[in-house]
TORKOL-4160 file (C-alpha; in steps of 0.2 Angstrom, whole numbers, padded with zeros to 4 digits, m for minus):
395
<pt num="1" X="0849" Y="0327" Z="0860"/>
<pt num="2" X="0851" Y="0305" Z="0864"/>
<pt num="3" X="0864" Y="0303" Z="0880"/>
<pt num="4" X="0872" Y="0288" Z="0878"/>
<pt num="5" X="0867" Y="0277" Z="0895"/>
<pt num="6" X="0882" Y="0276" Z="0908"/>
<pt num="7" X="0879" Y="0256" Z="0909"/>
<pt num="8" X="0875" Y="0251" Z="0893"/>
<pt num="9" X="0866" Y="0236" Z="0896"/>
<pt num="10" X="0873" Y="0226" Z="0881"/>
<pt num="11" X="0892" Y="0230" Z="0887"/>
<pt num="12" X="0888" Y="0226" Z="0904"/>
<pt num="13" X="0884" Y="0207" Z="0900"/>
<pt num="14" X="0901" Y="0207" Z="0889"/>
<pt num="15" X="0910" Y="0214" Z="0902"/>
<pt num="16" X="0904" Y="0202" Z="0914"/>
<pt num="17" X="0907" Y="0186" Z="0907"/>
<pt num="18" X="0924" Y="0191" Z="0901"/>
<pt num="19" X="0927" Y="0194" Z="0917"/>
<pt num="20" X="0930" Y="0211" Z="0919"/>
<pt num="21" X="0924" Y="0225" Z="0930"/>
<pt num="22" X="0907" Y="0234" Z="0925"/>
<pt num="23" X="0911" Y="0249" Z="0933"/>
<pt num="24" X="0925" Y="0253" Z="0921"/>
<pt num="25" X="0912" Y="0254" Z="0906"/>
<pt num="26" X="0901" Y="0268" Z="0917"/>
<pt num="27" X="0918" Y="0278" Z="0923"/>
<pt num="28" X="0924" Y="0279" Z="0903"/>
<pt num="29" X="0907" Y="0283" Z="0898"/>
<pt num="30" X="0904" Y="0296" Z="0913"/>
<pt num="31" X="0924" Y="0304" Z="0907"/>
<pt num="32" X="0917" Y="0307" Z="0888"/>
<pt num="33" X="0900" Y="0316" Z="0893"/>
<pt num="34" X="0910" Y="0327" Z="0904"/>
<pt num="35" X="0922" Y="0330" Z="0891"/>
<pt num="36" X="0908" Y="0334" Z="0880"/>
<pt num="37" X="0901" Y="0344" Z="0892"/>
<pt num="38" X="0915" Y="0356" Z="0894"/>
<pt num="39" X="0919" Y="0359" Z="0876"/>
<pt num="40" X="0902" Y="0363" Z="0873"/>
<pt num="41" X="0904" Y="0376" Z="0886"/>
<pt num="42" X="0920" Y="0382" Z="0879"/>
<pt num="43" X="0912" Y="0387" Z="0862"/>
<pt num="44" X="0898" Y="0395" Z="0870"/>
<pt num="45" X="0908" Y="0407" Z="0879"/>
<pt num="46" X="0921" Y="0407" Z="0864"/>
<pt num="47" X="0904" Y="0412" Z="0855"/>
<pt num="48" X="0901" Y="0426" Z="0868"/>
<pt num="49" X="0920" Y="0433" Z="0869"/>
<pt num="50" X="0918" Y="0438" Z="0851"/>
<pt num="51" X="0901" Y="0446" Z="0852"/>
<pt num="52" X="0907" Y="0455" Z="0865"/>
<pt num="53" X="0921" Y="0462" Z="0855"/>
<pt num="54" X="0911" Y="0463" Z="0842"/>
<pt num="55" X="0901" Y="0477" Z="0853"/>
<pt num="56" X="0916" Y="0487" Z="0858"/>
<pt num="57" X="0924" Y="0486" Z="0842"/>
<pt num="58" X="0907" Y="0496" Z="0834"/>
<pt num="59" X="0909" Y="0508" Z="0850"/>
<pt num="60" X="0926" Y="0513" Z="0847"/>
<pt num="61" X="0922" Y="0515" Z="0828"/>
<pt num="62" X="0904" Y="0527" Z="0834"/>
<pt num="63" X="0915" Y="0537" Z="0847"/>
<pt num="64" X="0929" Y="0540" Z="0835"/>
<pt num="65" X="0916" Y="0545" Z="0823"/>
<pt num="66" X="0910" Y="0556" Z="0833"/>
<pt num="67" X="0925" Y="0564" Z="0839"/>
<pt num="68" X="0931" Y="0566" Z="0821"/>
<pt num="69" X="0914" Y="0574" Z="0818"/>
<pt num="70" X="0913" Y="0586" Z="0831"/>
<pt num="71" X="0934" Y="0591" Z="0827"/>
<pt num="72" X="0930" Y="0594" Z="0810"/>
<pt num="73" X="0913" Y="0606" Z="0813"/>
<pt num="74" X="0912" Y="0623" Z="0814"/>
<pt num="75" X="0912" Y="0631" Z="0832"/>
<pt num="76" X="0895" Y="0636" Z="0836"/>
<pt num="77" X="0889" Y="0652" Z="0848"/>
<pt num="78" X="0885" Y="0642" Z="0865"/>
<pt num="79" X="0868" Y="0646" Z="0871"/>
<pt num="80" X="0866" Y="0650" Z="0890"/>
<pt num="81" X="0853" Y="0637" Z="0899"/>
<pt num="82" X="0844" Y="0638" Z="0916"/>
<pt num="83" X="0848" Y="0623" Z="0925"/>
<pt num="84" X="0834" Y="0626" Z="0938"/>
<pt num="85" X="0821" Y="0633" Z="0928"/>
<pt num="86" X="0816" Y="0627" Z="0907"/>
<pt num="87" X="0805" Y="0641" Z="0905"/>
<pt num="88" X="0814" Y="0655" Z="0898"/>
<pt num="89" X="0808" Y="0670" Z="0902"/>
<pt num="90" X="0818" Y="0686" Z="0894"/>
<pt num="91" X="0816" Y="0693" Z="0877"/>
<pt num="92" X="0825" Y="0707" Z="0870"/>
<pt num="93" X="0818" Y="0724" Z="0866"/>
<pt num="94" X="0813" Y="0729" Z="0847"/>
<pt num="95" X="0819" Y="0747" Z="0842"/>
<pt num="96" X="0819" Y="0759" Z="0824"/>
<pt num="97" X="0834" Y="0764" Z="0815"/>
<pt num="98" X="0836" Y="0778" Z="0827"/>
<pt num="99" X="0836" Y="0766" Z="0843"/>
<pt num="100" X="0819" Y="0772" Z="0849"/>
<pt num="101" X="0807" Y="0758" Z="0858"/>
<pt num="102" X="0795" Y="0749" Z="0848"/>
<pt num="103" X="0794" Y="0734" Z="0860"/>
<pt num="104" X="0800" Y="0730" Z="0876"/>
<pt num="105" X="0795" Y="0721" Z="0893"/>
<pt num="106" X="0787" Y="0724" Z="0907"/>
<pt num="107" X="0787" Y="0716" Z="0925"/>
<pt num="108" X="0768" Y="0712" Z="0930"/>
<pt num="109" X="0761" Y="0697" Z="0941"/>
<pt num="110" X="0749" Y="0683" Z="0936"/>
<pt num="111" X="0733" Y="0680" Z="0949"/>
<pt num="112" X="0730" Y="0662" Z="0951"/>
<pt num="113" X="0720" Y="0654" Z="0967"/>
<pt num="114" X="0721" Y="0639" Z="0978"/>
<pt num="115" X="0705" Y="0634" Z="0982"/>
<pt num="116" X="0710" Y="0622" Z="0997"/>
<pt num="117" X="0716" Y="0636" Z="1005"/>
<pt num="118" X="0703" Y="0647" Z="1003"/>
<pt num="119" X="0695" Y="0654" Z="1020"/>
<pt num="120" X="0677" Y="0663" Z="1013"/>
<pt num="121" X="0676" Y="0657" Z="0993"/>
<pt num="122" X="0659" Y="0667" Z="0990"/>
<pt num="123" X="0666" Y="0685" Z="0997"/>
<pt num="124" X="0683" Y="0679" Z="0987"/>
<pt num="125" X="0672" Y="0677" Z="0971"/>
<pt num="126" X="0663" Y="0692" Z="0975"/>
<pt num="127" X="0678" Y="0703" Z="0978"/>
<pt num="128" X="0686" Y="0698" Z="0961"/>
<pt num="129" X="0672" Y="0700" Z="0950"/>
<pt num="130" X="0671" Y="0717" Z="0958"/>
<pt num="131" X="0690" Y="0720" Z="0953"/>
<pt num="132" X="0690" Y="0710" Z="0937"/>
<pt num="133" X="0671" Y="0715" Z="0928"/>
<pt num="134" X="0676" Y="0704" Z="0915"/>
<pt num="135" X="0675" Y="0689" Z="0926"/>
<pt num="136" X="0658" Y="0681" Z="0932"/>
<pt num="137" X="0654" Y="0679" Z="0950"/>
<pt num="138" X="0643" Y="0664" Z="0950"/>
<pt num="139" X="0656" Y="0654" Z="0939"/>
<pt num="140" X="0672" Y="0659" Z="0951"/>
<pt num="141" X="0662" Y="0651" Z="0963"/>
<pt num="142" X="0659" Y="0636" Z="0954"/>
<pt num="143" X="0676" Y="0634" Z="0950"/>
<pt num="144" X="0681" Y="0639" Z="0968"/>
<pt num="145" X="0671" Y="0624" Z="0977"/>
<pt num="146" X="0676" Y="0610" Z="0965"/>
<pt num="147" X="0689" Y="0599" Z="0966"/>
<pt num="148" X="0704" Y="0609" Z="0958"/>
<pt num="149" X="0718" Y="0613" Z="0969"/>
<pt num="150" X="0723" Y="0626" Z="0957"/>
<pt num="151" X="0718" Y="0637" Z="0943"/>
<pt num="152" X="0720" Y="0654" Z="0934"/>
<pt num="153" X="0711" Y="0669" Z="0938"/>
<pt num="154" X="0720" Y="0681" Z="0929"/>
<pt num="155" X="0738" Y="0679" Z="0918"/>
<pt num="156" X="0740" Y="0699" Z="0917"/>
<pt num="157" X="0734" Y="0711" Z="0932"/>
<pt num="158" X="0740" Y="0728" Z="0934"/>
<pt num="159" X="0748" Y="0736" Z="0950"/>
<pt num="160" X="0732" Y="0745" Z="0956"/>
<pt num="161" X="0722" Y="0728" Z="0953"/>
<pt num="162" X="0737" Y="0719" Z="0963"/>
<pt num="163" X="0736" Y="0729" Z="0978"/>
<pt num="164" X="0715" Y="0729" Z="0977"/>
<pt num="165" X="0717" Y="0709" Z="0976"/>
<pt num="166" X="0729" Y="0710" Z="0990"/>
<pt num="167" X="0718" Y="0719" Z="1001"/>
<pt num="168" X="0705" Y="0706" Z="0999"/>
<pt num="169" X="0716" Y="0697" Z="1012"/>
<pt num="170" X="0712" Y="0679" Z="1005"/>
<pt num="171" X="0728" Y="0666" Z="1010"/>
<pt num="172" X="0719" Y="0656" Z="0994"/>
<pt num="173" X="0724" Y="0670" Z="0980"/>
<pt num="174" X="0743" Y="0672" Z="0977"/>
<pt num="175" X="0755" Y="0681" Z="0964"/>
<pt num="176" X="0766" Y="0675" Z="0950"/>
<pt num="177" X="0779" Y="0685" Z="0944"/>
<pt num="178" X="0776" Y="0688" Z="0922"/>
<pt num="179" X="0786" Y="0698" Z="0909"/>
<pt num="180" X="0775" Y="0705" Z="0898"/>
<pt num="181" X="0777" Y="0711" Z="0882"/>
<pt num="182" X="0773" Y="0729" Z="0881"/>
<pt num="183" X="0770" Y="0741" Z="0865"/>
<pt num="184" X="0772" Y="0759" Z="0871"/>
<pt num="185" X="0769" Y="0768" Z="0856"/>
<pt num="186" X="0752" Y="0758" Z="0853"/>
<pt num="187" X="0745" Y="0753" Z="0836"/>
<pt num="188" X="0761" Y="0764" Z="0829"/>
<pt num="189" X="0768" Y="0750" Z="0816"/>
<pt num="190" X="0756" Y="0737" Z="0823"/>
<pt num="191" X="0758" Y="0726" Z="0808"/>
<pt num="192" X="0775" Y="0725" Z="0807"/>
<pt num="193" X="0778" Y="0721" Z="0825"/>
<pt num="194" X="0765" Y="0710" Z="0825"/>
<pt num="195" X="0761" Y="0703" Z="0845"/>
<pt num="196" X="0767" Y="0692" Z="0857"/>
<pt num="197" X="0760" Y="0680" Z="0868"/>
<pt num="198" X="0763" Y="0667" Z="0883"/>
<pt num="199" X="0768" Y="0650" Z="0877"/>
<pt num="200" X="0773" Y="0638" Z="0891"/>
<pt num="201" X="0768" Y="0643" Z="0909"/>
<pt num="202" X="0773" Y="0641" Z="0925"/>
<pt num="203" X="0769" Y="0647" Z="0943"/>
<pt num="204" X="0786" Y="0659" Z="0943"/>
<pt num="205" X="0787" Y="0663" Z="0926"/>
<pt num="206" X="0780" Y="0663" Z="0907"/>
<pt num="207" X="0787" Y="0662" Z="0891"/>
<pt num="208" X="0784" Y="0676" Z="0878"/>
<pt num="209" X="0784" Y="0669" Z="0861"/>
<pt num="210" X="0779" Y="0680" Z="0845"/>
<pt num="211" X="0765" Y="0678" Z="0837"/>
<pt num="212" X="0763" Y="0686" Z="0820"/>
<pt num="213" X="0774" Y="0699" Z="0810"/>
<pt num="214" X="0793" Y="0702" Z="0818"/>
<pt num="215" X="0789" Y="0696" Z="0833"/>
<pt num="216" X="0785" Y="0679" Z="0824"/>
<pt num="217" X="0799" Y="0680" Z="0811"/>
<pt num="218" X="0813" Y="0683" Z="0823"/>
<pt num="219" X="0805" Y="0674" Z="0838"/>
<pt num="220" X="0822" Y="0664" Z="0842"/>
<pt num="221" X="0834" Y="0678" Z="0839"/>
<pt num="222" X="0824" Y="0688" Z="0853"/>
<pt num="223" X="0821" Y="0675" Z="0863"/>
<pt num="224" X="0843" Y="0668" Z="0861"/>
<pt num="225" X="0850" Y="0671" Z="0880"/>
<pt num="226" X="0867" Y="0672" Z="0871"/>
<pt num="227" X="0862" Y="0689" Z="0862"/>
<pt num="228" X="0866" Y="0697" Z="0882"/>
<pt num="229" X="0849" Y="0707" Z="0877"/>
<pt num="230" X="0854" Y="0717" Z="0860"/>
<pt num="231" X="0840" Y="0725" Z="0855"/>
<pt num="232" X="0834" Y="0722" Z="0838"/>
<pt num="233" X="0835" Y="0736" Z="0828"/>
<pt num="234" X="0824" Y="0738" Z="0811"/>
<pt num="235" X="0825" Y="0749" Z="0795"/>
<pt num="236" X="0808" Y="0757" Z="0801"/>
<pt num="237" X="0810" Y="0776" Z="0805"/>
<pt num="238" X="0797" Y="0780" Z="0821"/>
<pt num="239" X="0795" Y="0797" Z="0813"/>
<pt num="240" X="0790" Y="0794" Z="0795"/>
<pt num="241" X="0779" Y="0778" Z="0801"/>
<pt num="242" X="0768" Y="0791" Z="0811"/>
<pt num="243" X="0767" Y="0804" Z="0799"/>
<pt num="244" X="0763" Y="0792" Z="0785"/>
<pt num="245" X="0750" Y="0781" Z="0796"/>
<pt num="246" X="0742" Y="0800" Z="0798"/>
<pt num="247" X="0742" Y="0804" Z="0779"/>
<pt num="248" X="0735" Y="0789" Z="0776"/>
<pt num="249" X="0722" Y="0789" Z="0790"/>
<pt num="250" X="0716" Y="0805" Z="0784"/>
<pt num="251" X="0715" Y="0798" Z="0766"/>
<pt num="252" X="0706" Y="0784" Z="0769"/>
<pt num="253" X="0692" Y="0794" Z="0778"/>
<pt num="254" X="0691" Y="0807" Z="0764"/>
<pt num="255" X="0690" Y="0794" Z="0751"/>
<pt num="256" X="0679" Y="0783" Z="0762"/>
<pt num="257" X="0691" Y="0768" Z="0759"/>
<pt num="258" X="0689" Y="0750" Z="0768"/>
<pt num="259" X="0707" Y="0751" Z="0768"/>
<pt num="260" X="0723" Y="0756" Z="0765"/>
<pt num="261" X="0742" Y="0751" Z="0764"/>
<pt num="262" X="0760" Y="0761" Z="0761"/>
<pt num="263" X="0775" Y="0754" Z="0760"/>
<pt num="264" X="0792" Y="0767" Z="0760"/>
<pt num="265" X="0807" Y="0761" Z="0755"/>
<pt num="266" X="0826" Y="0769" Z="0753"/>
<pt num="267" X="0828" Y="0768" Z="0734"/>
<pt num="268" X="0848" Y="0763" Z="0735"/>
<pt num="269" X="0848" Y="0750" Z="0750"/>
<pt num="270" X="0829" Y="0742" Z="0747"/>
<pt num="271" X="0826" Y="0745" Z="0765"/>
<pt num="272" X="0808" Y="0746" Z="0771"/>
<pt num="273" X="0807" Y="0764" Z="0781"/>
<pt num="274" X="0791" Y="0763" Z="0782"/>
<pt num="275" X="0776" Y="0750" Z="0782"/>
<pt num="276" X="0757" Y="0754" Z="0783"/>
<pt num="277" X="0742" Y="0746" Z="0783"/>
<pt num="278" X="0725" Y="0752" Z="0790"/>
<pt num="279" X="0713" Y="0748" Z="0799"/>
<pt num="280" X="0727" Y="0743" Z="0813"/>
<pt num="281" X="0725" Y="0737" Z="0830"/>
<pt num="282" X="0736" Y="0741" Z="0847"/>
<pt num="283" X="0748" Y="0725" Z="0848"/>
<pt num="284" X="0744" Y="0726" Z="0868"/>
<pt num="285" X="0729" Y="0721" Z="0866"/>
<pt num="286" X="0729" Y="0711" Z="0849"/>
<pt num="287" X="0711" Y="0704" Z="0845"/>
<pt num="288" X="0707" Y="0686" Z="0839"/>
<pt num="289" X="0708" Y="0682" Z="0821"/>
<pt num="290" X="0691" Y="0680" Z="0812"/>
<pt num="291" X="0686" Y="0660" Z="0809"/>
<pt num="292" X="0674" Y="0666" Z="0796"/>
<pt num="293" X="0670" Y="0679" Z="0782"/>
<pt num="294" X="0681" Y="0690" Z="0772"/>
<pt num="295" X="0699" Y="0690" Z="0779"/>
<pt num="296" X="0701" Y="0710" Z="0775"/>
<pt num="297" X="0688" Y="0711" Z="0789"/>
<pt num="298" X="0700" Y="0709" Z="0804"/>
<pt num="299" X="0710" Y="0723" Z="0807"/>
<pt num="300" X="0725" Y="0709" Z="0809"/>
<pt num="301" X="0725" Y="0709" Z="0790"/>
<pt num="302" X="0739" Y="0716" Z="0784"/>
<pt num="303" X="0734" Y="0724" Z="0767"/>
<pt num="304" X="0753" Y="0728" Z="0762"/>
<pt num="305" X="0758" Y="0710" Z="0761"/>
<pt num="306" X="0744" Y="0701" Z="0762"/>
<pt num="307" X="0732" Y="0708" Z="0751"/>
<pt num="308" X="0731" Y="0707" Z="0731"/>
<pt num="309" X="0728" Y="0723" Z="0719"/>
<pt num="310" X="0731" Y="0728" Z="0702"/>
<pt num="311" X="0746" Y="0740" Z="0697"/>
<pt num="312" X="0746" Y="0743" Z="0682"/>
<pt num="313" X="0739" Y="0761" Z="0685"/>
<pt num="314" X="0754" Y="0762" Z="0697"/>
<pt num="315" X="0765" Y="0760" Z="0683"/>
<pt num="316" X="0757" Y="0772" Z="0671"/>
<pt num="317" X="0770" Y="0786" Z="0681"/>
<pt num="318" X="0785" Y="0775" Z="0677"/>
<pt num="319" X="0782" Y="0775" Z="0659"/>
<pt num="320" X="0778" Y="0793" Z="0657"/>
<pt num="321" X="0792" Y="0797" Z="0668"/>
<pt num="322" X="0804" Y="0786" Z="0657"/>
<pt num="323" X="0797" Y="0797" Z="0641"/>
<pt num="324" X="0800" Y="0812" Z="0648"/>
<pt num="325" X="0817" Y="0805" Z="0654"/>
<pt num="326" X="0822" Y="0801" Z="0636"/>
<pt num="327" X="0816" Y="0819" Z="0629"/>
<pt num="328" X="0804" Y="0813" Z="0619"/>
<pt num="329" X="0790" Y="0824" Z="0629"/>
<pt num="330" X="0789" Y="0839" Z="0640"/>
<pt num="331" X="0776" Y="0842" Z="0650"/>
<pt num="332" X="0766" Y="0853" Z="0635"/>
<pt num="333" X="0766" Y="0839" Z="0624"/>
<pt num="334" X="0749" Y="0835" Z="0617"/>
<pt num="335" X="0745" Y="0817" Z="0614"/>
<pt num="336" X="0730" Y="0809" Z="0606"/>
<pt num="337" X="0721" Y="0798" Z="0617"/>
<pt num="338" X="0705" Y="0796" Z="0606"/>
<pt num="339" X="0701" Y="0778" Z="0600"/>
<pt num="340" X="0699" Y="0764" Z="0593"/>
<pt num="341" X="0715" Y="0761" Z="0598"/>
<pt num="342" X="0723" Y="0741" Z="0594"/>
<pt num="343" X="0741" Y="0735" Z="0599"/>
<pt num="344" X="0744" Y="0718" Z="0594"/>
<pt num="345" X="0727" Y="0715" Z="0591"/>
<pt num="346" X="0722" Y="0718" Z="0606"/>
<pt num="347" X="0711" Y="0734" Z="0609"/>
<pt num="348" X="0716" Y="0748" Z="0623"/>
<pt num="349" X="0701" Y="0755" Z="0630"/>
<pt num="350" X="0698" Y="0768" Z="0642"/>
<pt num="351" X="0689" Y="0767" Z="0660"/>
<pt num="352" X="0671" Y="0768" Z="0657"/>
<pt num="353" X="0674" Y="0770" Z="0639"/>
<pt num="354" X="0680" Y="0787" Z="0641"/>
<pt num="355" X="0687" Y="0798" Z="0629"/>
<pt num="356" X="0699" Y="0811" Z="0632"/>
<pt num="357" X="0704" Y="0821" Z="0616"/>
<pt num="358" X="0718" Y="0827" Z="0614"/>
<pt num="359" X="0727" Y="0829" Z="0633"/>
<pt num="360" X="0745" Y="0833" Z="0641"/>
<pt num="361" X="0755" Y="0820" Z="0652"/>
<pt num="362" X="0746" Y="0828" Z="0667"/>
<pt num="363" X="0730" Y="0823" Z="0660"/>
<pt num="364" X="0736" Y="0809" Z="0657"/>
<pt num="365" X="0739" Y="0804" Z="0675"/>
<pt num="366" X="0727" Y="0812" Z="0681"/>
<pt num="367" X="0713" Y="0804" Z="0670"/>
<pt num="368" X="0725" Y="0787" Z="0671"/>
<pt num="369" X="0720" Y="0783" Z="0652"/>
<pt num="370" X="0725" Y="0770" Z="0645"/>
<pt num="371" X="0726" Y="0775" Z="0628"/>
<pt num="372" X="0738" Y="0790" Z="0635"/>
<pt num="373" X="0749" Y="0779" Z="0641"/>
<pt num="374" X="0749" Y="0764" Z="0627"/>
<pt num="375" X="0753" Y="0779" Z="0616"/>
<pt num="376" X="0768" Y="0785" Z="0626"/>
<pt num="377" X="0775" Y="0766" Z="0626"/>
<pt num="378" X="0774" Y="0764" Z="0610"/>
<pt num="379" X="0785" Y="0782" Z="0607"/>
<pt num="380" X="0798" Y="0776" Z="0619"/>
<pt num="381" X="0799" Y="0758" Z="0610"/>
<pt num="382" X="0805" Y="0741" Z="0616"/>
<pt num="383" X="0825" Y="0745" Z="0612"/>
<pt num="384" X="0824" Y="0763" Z="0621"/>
<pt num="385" X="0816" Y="0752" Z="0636"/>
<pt num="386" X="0832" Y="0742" Z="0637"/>
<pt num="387" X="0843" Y="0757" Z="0636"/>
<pt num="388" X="0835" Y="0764" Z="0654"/>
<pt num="389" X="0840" Y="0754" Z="0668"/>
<pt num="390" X="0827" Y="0744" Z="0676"/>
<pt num="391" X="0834" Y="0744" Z="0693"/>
<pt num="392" X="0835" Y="0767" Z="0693"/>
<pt num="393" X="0814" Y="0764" Z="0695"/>
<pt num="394" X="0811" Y="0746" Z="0702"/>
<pt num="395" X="0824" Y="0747" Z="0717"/>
């Protein structure tokens, strides 16, 4: 921007030989830059009034918003929160249909040691290898003289290990309270239960989070402190899941299986009573899952869910069952299960190119032919098929 000079030098020399006062020229000129001055002021702070009001007009309109928002909402459950402590330590306790425990807690302690504060770091090291043989000596006292201030020792230690740690008498080892999660019928309905672990950690407590099967699926409804620790109950029954585990156990063995898998279910509510898959593991101490090879390897497969298999010998009983359900068999009828045999075009064959003769429906399940079957489809017909209600066998 140019000023204009208080004493123009031009209006000066007038000035003076008309005879007039100079100084009146620098006054008038000194009058019109102030003026200036100030209304260049006054429309900066104009300028910052309405951004001003521009701001609280677009905070009234964001509160209102809000507050419209929030009236109009549904009312929500509150959930409890621990002001003093972020590490939420309860979880409630997993039981059947007949309210019997499948998963609960259990108060333990954490070992964890202060290495500043140790007093004789190579008896300490001995001491605990002794307790702990998992643990090694030679690296405890590694870690013992280095520069940590603090590390884990142990995140779960029974009572009996507790008091022999204790009697060590070290001021360097100390205790921190855990809940657990604990399994007390075993690998009982392993797979549906699935594990738990600890997620974060602190010095005075852990959290448990899920780690596979209900634990995992329902991990924030057992871990809600709003829930005043209900248990949550599933359709399994305790009972039936141990007997058919046994069954199936005892199966497996005689048929010298890599696996095997049932799955019981209440034909009018769809509810799983039962679900088993074998070889299981004890949720207490769930093992690592495999990095490499065949995934039915690891006993954490679950082959009931997880795995993949051909039915359609399943389903052979369904369509006898539906013939004989229609009256068009008994169980004396004889059906021809001899071949060639072409539906469509395509030929029905039996395993191992097998031929049966002329069989009953036992036979026929019990020798699971194809033929049999195809046969007994083709007598109940498409139309008869619809007649039966799908859902009386599929539910």
């Amino acid at each position: 921007m140019i000023r204009t000079p208080l004493r123009p030098l031009a209006r000066i020399i007038a000035a003076r030989q008309a005879g007039e006062n100079p100084d009146t020229i620098e006054r008038e000129n000194l009058r019109q830059r102030h003026e200036a001055e100030r209304d260049s002021l006054r429309e900066r702070a104009e300028g910052r009034l309405v951004v001003l009001g521009m701001m609280f007009l677009c905070g009234f309109v964001l509160i209102g918003g809000r507050m419209g928002l929030v009236a109009t909402s549904d009312v929500s459950e509150p959930r409890a929160a621990v002001t003093q402590n972020s590490i939420l330590n309860n979880r409630a306790d997993i039981v059947d249909r007949q309210g019997r425990v499948l998963a609960t807690n259990l108060t333990t302690n954490a070992l964890y040691a202060q290495p500043p504060a140790m007093i004789d770091k190579a008896r300490t090291a001995a001491e605990l290898a002794r307790i702990f043989p998992d643990l090694d000596e030679e690296t405890l006292l590694n870690q013992f003289s280095g520069k940590r201030k603090f590390l884990w020792v142990k995140r779960r230690i029974s009572p009996e290990q507790q008091q022999a740690v204790h009697d060590i008498g070290e001021p360097g080892l100390q205790f921190g309270p855990r809940e657990m999660r604990l399994y007390p019928n075993g690998k009982l309905a392993a797979h549906i239960l699935g594990g738990a672990g600890f997620g974060r950690e602190g010095v005075s407590s852990a959290e448990v989070v899920g780690r596979a099967g209900v634990e995992k699926a329902f991990d924030e409804r057992l871990r809600d402190p709003s829930g005043q620790g209900e248990p949550l109950q599933l359709s399994i029954d305790l009972t039936i899941q141990d007997a058919i585990e046994r069954v199936l156990y005892g199966g497996m063995k005689l048929m010298n299986a890599k696996g095997a898998s049932a799955v019981l279910m209440d034909i009018h509510s769809g509810e799983v009573v039962s679900m088993a898959s074998l070889p299981d593991f004890d949720p207490n101490h769930r093992p690592r899952p495999l990095v490499a090879g065949d995934p039915g390897d690891s006993p954490l497969f679950n082959r009931a869910v997880q795995g993949v298999y051909e039915l359609g010998s399943v389903f052979k009983v369904f369509t006898a069952a539906q013939a004989l359900e229609l009256g068009l068999i008994n169980p004396t009828t004889i059906i021809d299960t001899s071949g060639p045999m072409k539906v469509s075009g395509f030929p029905i064959r039996e395993f191992r190119n097998k031929d049966y003769g002329e069989v009953d429906i036992t036979e026929i399940l019990v020798n699971s032919s194809n033929r049999g079957t195809a046969r007994l489809a083709l007598m109940i017909g498409g139309r008869a098929s619809e007649r039966v209600s799908g859902t009386a066998w599929l539910s």
